[in-house]
N, C-alpha and C positions, 0 to 999 in steps of 0.2 A: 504493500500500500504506500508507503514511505518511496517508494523509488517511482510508483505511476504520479507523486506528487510533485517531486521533483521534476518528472515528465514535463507536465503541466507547466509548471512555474519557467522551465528552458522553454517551452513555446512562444509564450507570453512573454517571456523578456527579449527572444529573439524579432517576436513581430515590431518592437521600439527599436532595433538595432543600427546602430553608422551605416551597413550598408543595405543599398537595396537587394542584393543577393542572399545576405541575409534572411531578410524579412519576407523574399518572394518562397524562400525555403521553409520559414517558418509557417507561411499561411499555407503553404502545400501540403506539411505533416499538418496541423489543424485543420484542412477540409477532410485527407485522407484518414483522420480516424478520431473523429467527430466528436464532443465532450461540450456541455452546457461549459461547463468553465470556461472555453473559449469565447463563447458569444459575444460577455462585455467589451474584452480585448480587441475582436473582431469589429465590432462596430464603432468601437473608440477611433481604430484606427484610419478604418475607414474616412474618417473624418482629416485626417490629416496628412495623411501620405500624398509624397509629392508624385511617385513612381507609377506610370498610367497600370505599367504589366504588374505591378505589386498591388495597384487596386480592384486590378479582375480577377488577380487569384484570391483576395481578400473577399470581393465578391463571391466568387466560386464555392469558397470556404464555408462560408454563409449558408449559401443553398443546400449545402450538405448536411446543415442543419437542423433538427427539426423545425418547424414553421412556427408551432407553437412558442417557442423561444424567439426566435429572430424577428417574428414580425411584431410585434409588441415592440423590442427594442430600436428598431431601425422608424417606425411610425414617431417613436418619441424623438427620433433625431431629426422627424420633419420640421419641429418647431422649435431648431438650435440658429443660433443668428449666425451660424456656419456657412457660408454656402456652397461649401463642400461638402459638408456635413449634408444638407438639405438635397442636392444634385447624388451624392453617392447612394444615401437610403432609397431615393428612388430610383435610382438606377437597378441596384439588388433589389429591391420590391417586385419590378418590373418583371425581372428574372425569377424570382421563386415563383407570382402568379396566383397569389392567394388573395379569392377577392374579399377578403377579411378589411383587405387596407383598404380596397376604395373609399371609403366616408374620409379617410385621411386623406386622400387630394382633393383640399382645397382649390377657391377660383383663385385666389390669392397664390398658389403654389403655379397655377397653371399660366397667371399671368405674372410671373416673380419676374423683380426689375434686374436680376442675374439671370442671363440667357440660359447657361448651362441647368440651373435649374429649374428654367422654366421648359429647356428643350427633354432633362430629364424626365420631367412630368408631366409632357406631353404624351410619352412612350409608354409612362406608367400607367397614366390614364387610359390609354387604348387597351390594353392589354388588361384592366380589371372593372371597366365600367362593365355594371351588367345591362343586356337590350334597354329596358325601361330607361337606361338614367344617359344612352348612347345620344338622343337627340336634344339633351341640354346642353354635355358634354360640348357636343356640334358646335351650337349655338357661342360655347364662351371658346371655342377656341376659335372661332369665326372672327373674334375681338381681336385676332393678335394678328391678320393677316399683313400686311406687308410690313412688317416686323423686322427689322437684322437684314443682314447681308444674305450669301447667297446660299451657305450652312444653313443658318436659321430656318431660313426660307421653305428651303428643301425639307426641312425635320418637320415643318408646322405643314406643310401637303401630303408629306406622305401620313403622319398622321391621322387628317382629314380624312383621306382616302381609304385607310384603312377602318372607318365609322359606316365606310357605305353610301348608300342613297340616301340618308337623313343629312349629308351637307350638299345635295344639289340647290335647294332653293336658298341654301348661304351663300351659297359661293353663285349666285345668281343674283343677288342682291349686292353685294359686297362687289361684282363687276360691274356696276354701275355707282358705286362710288366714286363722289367729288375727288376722294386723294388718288391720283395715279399707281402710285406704289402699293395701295389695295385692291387697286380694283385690277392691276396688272398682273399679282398674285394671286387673284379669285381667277382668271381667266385662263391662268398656267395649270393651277391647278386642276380646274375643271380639262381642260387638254389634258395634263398627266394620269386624269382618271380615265380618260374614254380611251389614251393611249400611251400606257405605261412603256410600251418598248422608246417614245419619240424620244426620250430624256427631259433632263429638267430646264436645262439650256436652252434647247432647241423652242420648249413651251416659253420659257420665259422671254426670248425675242420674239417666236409671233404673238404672244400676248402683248408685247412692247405696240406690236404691227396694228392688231384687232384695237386696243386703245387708241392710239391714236388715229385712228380713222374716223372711231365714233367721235371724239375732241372734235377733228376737223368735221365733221357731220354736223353734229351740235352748234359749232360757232358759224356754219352755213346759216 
């Protein structure tokens, strides 16, 4: 017993360790042989780790988890003024897929003034609204459309698309928005749905196209 404690305790000090190697070692043996004592450690860290590959095996670790445990944990680090913290628990949430958490993404999470966590929990929310709460869901990420550059962009359509036919009459309203950079992104995205092979590029310059035509129509 004394030596699995010991176990324990070298995991958990290796996941704080100088290097990332380290730590990408330590979350490996804590997913590969799974112990509630890891959890707090696991999501602490989560929080802070600068190393993308140490925070997907940290993630990973997680999932290996039982649910019961981790999702509890990582929902309370929705409301850390981290926003690492906030972008990484939804990241993992998104991934384990337990729709326990949805009542925890907020509109406030989904329109958070940190991209990353708002791009987080755009993924999360797709992945755990149940049908009934899919065309509110719609509706508030409707709000974020011409949002960020061309990542952003792209995260908040596929998104969208991935809701189904409950964002056609958004993204049909929102392409007749006064702002260009909304109504160019309802119009991409609606193209990237009827034709997911075209890319996002190719939609977003004939969108650029279909906009301004109607402009120039209108001021006729």
């Amino acid at each position: 017993m004394q030596q699995y404690v010991q176990q324990d305790t070298a995991v958990a000090r290796a996941l704080g360790g100088g290097s990332s190697s380290v730590r990408l070692s330590a979350a490996l043996a804590a997913g590969s042989t799974p112990d509630s004592a890891y959890v707090h450690k696991l999501v602490e860290r989560c929080a802070i780790e600068p190393d993308f590959s140490v925070r997907e095996m940290l993630t990973w670790a997680l999932v290996r988890h039982p649910r019961e445990l981790t999702v509890p944990a990582l929902v309370g680090e929705l409301r850390s003024e981290g926003a690492q913290a906030r972008s990484q628990a939804l990241h993992t949430l998104s991934k384990i897929g337990d729709p326990a958490a949805w009542p925890a993404i907020t509109r406030d999470l989904l329109t958070d003034a940190d991209a990353e966590v708002a791009r987080s929990a755009w993924r999360a929310a797709v992945v755990l609204a149940p049908e009934p709460e899919r065309p509110g869901l719609a509706s508030v990420l409707g709000t974020q459309l011409g949002r960020g550059e061309r990542e952003m962009q792209l995260s908040l359509s596929r998104a969208l698309i991935a809701l189904g036919e409950v964002i056609v009459p958004i993204l049909e309203a929102a392409a007749k928005d006064a702002d260009e950079r909304v109504s160019r992104h309802a119009v991409a995205t609606e193209r990237l749905r009827q034709d997911p092979d075209a890319g996002f590029d190719f939609a977003i310059e004939e969108a650029k196209r279909i906009v301004a035509l109607g402009a120039s129509g209108r001021d006729g």
